[in-house]
C-alpha positions in Angstrom: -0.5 -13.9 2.6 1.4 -17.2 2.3 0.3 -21.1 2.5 1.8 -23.9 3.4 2.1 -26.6 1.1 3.8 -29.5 1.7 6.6 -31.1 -0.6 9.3 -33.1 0.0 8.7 -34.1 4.3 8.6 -30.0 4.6 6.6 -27.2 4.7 6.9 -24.9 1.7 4.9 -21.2 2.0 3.8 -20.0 -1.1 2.0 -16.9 -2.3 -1.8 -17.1 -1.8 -1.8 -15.0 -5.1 0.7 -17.0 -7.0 -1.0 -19.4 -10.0 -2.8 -22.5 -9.6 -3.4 -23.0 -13.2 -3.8 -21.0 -15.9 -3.0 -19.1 -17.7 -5.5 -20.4 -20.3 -7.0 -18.8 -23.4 -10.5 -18.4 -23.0 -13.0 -16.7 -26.0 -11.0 -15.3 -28.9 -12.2 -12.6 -31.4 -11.3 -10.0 -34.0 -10.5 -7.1 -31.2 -11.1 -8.0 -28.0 -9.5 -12.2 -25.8 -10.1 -13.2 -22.9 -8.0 -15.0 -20.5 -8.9 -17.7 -17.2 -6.8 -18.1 -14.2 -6.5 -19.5 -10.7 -4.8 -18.2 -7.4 -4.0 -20.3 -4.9 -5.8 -17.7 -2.7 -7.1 -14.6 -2.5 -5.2 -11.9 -5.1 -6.0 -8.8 -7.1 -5.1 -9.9 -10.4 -4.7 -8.2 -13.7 -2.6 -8.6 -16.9 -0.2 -6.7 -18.8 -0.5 -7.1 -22.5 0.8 -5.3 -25.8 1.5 -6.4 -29.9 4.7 -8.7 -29.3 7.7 -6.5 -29.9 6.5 -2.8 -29.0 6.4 -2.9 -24.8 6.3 0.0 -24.7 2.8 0.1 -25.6 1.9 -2.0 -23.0 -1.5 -1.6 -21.7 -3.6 -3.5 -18.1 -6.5 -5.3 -17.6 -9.0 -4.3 -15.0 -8.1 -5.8 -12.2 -10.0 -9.0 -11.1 -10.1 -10.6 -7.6 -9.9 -14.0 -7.2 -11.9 -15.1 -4.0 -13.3 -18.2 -2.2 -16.7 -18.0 -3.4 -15.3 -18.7 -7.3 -12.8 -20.9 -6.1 -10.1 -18.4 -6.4 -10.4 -17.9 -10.5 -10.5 -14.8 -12.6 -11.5 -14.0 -16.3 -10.2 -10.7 -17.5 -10.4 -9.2 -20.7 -8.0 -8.1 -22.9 -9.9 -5.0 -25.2 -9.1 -2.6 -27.8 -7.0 -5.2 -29.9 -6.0 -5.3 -33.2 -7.6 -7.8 -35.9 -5.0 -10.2 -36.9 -2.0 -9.4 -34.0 0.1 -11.5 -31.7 -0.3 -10.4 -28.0 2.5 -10.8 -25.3 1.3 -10.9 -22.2 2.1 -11.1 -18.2 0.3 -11.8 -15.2 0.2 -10.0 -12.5 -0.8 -11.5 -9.2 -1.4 -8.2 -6.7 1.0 -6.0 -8.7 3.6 -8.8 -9.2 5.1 -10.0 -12.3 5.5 -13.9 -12.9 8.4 -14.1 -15.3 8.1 -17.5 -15.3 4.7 -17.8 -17.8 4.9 -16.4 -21.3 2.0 -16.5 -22.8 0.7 -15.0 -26.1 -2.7 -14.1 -27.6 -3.3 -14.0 -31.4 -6.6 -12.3 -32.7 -8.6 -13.5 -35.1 -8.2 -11.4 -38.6 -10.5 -9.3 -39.9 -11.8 -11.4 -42.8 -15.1 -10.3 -44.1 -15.5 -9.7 -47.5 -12.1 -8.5 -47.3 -9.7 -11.2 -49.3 -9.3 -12.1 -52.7 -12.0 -14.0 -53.9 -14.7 -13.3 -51.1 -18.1 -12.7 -51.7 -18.9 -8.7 -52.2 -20.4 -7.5 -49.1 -24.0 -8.4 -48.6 -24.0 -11.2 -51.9 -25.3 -14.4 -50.9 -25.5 -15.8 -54.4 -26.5 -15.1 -58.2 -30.1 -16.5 -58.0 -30.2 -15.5 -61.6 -28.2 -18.6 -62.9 -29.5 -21.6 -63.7 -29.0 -24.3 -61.5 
């Protein structure tokens, strides 16, 4: 499906499923990002992500579709991640790749009681010191 848009005195037709806006970072945890989107229309949209370097374990979204009724915008979720890793990623408008928007996702790291100098696990403080 294409629309018209116009730009310069002409009609242009354009991709109902190409971007609006977005890519945008939405929530961001330890395994698990989320990303917002919109479509100029109606479009099946999911995205391709995987650690930055290593394509070839690249891995989908479920696929989202944008409609009127949201005003055309998706939020899919990017699962299964590692704690601390950089994400590539690539939107993919009904199956189609828009080379033109890199866009990467870093997870927060897994911090807990796990760096020098952190509290031991479950230690709130030595109530037995004088204050």
């Amino acid at each position: 499906m294409f629309w018209p848009l116009s730009g310069l005195g002409q009609d242009m037709p354009l991709r109902a499923s190409a971007l609006h806006a977005g890519p945008m970072q939405g929530y961001l945890a330890v395994r698990s990002a989320q990303l917002w989107l919109q479509t100029l229309g109606p479009a099946r949209v999911q995205v391709a992500f995987w650690p930055e370097g290593r394509e070839e374990a690249r891995r989908l979204t479920k696929i989202v579709t944008t409609k009127a009724q949201t005003q055309f915008t998706a939020l899919l979720t990017l699962d299964d991640l590692a704690p601390g890793t950089r994400y590539a990623t690539r939107v993919l408008p009904d199956g189609q790749a828009l080379a033109a928007f890199p866009f990467t996702v870093h997870t927060l790291s897994l911090w807990q009681w796990r760096r020098p100098g952190a509290p031991r696990q479950g230690h709130v403080m030595d109530v037995s010191s004088p204050m």
